[in-house]
N, C-alpha and C positions, 0 to 999 in steps of 0.2 A: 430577819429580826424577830426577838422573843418578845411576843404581847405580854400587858400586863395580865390580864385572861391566863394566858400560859403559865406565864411565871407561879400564880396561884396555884394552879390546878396539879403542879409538879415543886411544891417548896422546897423539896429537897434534892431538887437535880443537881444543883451546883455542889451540895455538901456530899455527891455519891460520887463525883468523879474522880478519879485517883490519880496519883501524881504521875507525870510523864517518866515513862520509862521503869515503874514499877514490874512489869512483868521480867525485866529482864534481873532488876534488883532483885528479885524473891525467888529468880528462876533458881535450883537445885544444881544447875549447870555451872551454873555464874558466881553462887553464892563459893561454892567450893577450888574455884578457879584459881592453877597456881600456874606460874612460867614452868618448862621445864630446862630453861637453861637464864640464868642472869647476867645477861652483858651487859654493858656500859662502856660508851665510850665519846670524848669529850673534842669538841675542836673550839672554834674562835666564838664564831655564833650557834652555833646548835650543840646537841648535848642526844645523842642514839643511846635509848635501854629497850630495857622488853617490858611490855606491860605486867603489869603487879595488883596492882587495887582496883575496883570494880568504876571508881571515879576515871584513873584508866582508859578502862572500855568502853565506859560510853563515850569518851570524848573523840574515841577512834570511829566507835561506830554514827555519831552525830558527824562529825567530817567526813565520810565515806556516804554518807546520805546525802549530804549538801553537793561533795564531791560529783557522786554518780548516778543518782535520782535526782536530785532540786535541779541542777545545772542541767538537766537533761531534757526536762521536763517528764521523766517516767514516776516522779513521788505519787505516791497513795494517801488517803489519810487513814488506810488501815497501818502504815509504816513508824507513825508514829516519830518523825523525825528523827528514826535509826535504821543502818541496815547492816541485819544480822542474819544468821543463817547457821545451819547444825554443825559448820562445822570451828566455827568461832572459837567453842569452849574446846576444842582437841589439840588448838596448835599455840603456838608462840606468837602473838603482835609485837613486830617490831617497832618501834614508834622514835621521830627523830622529833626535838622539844626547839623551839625557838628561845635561845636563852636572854634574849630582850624580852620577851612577852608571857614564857614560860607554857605556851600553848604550844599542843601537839599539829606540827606542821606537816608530817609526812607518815606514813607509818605500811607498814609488808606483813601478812602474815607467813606462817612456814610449820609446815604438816610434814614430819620427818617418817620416813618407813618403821623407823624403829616403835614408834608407838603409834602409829596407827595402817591399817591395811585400807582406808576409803579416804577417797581424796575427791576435792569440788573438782578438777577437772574431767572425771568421770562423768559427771551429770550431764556434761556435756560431749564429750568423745569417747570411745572404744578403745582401751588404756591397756586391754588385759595382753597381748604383748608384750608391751614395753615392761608394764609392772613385774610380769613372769624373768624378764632379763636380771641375771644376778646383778647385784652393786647398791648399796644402800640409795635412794631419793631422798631429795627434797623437794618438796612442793611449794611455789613460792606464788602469791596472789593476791589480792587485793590491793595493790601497789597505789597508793594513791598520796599526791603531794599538792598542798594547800598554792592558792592562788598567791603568786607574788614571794613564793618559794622554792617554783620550779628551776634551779639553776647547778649547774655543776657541783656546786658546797653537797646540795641534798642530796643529788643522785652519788657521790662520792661517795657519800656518808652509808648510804644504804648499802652499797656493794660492798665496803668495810663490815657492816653490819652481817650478810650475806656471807663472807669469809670465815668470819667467826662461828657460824653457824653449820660450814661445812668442814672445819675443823673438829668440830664439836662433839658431830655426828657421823663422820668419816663417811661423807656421800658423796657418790661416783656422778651421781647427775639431779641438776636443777631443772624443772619441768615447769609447766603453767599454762593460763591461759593467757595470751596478751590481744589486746584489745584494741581495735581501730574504731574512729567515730561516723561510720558507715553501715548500712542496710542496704545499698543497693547491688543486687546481685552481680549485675554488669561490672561494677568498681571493684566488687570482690573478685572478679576473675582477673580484672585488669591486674590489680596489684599483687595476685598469683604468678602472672605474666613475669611485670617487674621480678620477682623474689625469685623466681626460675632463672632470668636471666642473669641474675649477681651472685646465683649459687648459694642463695641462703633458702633453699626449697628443697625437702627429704621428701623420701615418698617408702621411707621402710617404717617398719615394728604395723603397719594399716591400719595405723590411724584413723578415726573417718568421725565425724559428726553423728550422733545420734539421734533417735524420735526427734520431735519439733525444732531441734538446734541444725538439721540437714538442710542446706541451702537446695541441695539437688544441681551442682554448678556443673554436671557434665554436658547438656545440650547449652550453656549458656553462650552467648558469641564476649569477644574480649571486648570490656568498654574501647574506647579512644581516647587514653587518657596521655598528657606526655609525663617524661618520666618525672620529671621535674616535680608535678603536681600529685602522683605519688608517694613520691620522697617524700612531701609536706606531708600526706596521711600518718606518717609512720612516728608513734609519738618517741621523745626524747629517748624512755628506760627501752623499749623494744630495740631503741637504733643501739644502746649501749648494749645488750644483749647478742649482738650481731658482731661488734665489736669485738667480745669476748672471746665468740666464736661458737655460738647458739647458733641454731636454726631454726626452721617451722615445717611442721611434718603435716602431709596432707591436707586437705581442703580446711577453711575458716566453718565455723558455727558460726547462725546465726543467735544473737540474743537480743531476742525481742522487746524482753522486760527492761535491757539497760539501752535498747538504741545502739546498738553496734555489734561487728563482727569479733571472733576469738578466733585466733590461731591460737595449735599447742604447739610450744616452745621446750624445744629441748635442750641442754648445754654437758655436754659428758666434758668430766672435768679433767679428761685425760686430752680433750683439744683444748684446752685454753689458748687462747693467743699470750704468748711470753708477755707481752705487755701488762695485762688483766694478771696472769701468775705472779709476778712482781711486783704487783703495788699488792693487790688483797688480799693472794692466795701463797705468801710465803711460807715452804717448809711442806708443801702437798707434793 
């Protein structure tokens, strides 16, 4: 608590602090920031575009903080009740609106080859493989959908969104990190286990976790987990992703700062399961 004493002796602390989120409003990055592709597209309750106006992004980037810091407990008070990062201003935010409430409930970003050569999943894995592989990418992440929104409408809605975007772009493969809410080394090998034995586990392009994000899971022994409980770790879009006909290529990253493991996620759009090519991907 600020004594009166204090208050004095600093009169003008309150009048020098600057509005929330100012750095990101004045940033050179942000001020200049355009989509490079505008889609839209409408159902019953939601309403899927690509972010536009700087109001926008913060709303994405405030929900992606609440989302993946606050709910974690990882926030900082240097975060400022956003979470942003360099590669924000390079790609497209996908963002799906609740048309009751007009708030952004879900939102993907997506970093395409064609304009850029660095992708967040680097920071964490050993990419240059696969990146060397001919075929345009997309890189797809930060996926994140608001409490009490998580339900097939949304995730329908994004893989619409997701189609449009590899039409767009004419990309042979979707890539990423996806994310389970576990740290413990043991669980991560367990659920290697599982993924090995459902045939959704690669081990080509060598892949591999890098500096601090390397679990080190080769001496680990396999949790005891059953399968059952497993299957629960595996969130909702990663199980859709499987679906499709994605897999995950070599060992998880750990990430420290959000509380959870990353697998990268690969999906060559020449495996599509006929089902996923027919609802999203018509005319590839």
């Amino acid at each position: 608590m600020t004594t009166r004493l204090e208050a004095l002796s600093n009169p003008f602390k309150n009048f020098l602090r600057l509005p929330r989120g100012w750095d990101i409003r004045f940033s050179p990055r942000f001020i200049a920031y355009t989509p490079t592709y505008d889609i839209e597209i409408e159902t019953g309750n939601y309403r899927l575009e690509t972010a536009a106006t700087m109001n926008d992004l913060l709303e994405v980037f405030e929900m992606r903080h609440q989302i993946f810091l606050e709910d974690t407990g990882a926030a900082t008070e240097e975060s400022d009740g956003y979470d942003v990062d360099e590669f924000d201003s390079i790609c497209d935010h996908i963002i799906i609106r609740s048309k009751e409430t007009n708030k952004i409930v879900g939102t993907y970003r997506v970093i395409s080859s064609h304009y850029s050569d660095s992708f967040y999943s680097q920071t964490e894995f050993d990419l240059e493989q696969f990146l060397n592989t001919s075929g345009p990418k997309l890189e797809l992440g930060r996926a994140c959908i608001h409490h009490g929104h998580r339900n097939g409408a949304v995730i329908d809605l994004l893989w619409r969104g997701i189609g449009e975007y590899i039409k767009l772009t004419g990309s042979q493969y979707l890539f990423g990190c996806s994310s389970l809410k576990i740290t413990d080394p043991m669980e991560a090998k367990a659920v290697m286990g599982y993924l090995g034995e459902d045939d959704k586990l690669e081990d080509c392009f060598s892949i591999r976790p890098i500096g601090k994000f390397d679990m080190d899971l080769e001496n680990v022994h396999q949790g005891k987990m059953d399968a059952s409980d497993i299957k629960g770790l595996i969130p909702p879009l990663l199980r859709s992703y499987f679906t499709a006909g994605a897999k995950v290529y070599g060992e998880p990253a750990l990430d420290v700062d959000f509380k959870c493991i990353d697998f990268l996620t690969i999906l060559d759009v020449n495996n599509l399961t006929s089902g996923y090519k027919r609802r999203y991907f018509k005319g590839l």
